[in-house]
Structures are given as C-alpha cells and as structure tokens.
C-alpha positions as CSV (number, residue, x, y, z in Angstrom):
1,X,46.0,165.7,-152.4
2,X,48.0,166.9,-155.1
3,X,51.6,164.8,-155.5
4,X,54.2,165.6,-157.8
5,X,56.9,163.3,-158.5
6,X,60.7,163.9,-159.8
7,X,62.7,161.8,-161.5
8,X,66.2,163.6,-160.9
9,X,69.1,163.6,-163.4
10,X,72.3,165.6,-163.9
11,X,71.0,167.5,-167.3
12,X,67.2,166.8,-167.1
13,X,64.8,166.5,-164.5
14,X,61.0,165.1,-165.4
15,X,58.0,166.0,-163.6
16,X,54.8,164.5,-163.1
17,X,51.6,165.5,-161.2
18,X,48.5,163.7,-160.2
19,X,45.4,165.5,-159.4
20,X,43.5,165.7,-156.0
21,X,41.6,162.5,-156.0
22,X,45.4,160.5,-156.6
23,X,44.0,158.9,-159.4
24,X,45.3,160.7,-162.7
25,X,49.0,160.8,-162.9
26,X,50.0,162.7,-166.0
27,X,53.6,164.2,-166.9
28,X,54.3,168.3,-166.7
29,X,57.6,168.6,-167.9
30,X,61.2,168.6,-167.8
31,X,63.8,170.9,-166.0
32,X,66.8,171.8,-168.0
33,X,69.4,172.0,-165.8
34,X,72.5,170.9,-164.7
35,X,73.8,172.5,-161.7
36,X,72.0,171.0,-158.5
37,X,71.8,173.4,-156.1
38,X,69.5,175.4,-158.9
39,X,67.6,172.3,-160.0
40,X,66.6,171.3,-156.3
41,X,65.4,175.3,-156.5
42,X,63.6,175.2,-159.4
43,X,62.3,171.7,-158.8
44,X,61.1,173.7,-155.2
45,X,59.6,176.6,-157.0
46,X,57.7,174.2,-159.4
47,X,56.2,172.1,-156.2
48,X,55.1,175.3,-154.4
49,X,54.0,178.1,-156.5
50,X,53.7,176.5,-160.0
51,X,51.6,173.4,-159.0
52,X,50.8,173.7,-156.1
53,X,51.1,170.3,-154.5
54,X,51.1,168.9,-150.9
55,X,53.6,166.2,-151.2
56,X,56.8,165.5,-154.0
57,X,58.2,162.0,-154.2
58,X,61.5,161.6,-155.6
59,X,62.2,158.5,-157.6
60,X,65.3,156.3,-156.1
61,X,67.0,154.0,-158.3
62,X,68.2,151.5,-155.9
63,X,70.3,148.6,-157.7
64,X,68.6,145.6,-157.9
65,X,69.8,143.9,-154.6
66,X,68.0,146.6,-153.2
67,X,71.4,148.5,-152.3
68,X,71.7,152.3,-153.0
69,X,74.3,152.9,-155.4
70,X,76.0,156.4,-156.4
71,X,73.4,157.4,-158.7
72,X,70.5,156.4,-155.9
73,X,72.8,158.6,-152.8
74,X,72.7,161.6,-155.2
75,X,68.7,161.4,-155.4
76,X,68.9,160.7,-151.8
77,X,70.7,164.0,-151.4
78,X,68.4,165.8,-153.8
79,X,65.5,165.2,-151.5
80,X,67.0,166.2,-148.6
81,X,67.5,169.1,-150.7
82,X,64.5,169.8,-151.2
83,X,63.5,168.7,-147.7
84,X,64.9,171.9,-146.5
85,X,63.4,174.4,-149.0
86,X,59.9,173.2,-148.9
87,X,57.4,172.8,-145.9
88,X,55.7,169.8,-147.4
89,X,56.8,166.2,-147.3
90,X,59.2,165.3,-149.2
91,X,59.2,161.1,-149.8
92,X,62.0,159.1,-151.8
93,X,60.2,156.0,-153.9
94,X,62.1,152.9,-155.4
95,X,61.8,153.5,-159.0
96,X,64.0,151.0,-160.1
97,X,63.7,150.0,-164.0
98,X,61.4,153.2,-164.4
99,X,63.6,155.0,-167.3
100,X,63.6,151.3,-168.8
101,X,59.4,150.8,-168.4
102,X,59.7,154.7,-169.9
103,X,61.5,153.6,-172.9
104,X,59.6,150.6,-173.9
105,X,56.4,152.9,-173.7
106,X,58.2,155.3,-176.0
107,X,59.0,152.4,-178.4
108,X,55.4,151.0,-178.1
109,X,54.4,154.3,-178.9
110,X,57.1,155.0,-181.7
111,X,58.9,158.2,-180.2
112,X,61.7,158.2,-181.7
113,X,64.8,161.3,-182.0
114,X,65.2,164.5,-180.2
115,X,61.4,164.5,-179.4
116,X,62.1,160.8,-177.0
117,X,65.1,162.9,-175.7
118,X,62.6,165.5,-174.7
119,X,60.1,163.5,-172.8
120,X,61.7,160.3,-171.3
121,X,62.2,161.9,-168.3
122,X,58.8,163.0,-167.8
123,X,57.3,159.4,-168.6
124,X,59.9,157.8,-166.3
125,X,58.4,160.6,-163.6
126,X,55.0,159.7,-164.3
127,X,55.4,155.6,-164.1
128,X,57.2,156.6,-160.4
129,X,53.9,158.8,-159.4
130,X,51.9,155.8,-160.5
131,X,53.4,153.4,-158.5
132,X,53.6,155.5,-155.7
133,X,49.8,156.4,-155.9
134,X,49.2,152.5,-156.5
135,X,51.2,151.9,-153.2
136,X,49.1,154.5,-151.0
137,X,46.1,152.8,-152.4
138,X,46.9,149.3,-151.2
139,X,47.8,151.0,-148.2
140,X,44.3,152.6,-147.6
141,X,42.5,149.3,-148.5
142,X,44.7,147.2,-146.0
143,X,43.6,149.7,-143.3
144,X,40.1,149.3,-144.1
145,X,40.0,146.1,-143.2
C-alpha cells in the first residue's frame, strides 16, 4: 500500500511517499503554508487525489521523556484534522530527532543555503516514512513466527 508521511510545521510542511511494496520511501515535496485549517486541506487533497495513498502518518515530536509537548499536541491536532477530511487511516509516528537525522544528511551531503531551507522538511518526512515502514516490517516478521 501506498503511505504518505507529513512532517507538519507552521510555514512548511514536507511530504514523503513510499510505493506499493512499502519498500522505497522517497520525498515529494513541501507545502507552503501557514494557516492550518488550509495546510490540513492541502495536505488532504495531496493524500487523496494527488498521490493517491491508502494511509498518511504524521510525524509526532514527542520530547525525549516520551511526553508530548506543545509542538507534538499541535501535530496531534493536525491529524485529527486530517482524520476528519479523509476516509483513510490517518496514524501519528514518534519522529523524535527526525529534523536533526534530516540535517546531518543535508550536511553529509553539503546542502547548504536557501536550497537546505527548501528540502529539510521533506527529508525529515522521508526518515519518519522510513521508520514507520521499518516498524510495520518487524511487525509482519514477529507475526510470522
């Protein structure tokens, strides 16, 4: 199945998309936008008639205790949001450190400037999809056996 994950924030919102097989997580973009009753609708819109997916998981950036702070409660919202505009499941998935994991990739890789401000958020969307696929993986092998 095709799963998109979000990684939510107040001016820019990153995408990321696997393909059918869960394997491939790659990023698709970022949504400019900083009212959030029109991101959750755009984010919507992208989910069911861009890409067509049957599932979104929106990153959660619990603190590190494992608590949800005020910037984790507003993603929480978000997908409740989004709950109630789409008819597929929408999931929340502990992303914590993500946007850090993002940037060292972006140093690694020397993305530097406006062009690091561009895709950060899409990178930070694709490490959540990846854990999140590695997750449901681990989860099929442990009921295989």
């Amino acid at each position: 199945m095709k799963i998109m994950a979000v990684d939510f924030g107040e001016a820019r919102t990153g995408l990321a998309v696997c393909d059918r097989t869960e394997f491939l997580a790659s990023p698709v973009g970022v949504i400019q936008e900083r009212d959030f009753e029109t991101c959750v609708k755009k984010v919507a819109y992208a989910a069911v008639k861009e890409l067509d997916v049957g599932m979104v998981v929106v990153g959660l950036p619990k603190n590190m205790d494992g608590s949800l702070g005020p910037r984790a409660e507003l993603c929480d919202k978000f997908a409740r949001a989004l709950r109630a505009l789409i008819p597929l499941p929408v999931e929340t998935w502990d992303e914590r450190q993500t946007t850090m994991q993002a940037a060292t990739y972006l140093n690694e890789m020397n993305v530097r400037g406006a062009k690091r401000k561009e895709v950060i958020d899409e990178v930070a969307a694709t490490i959540i999809l990846e854990s999140y696929l590695q997750y449901r993986r681990n989860q099929r092998s442990k009921e295989k056996e």
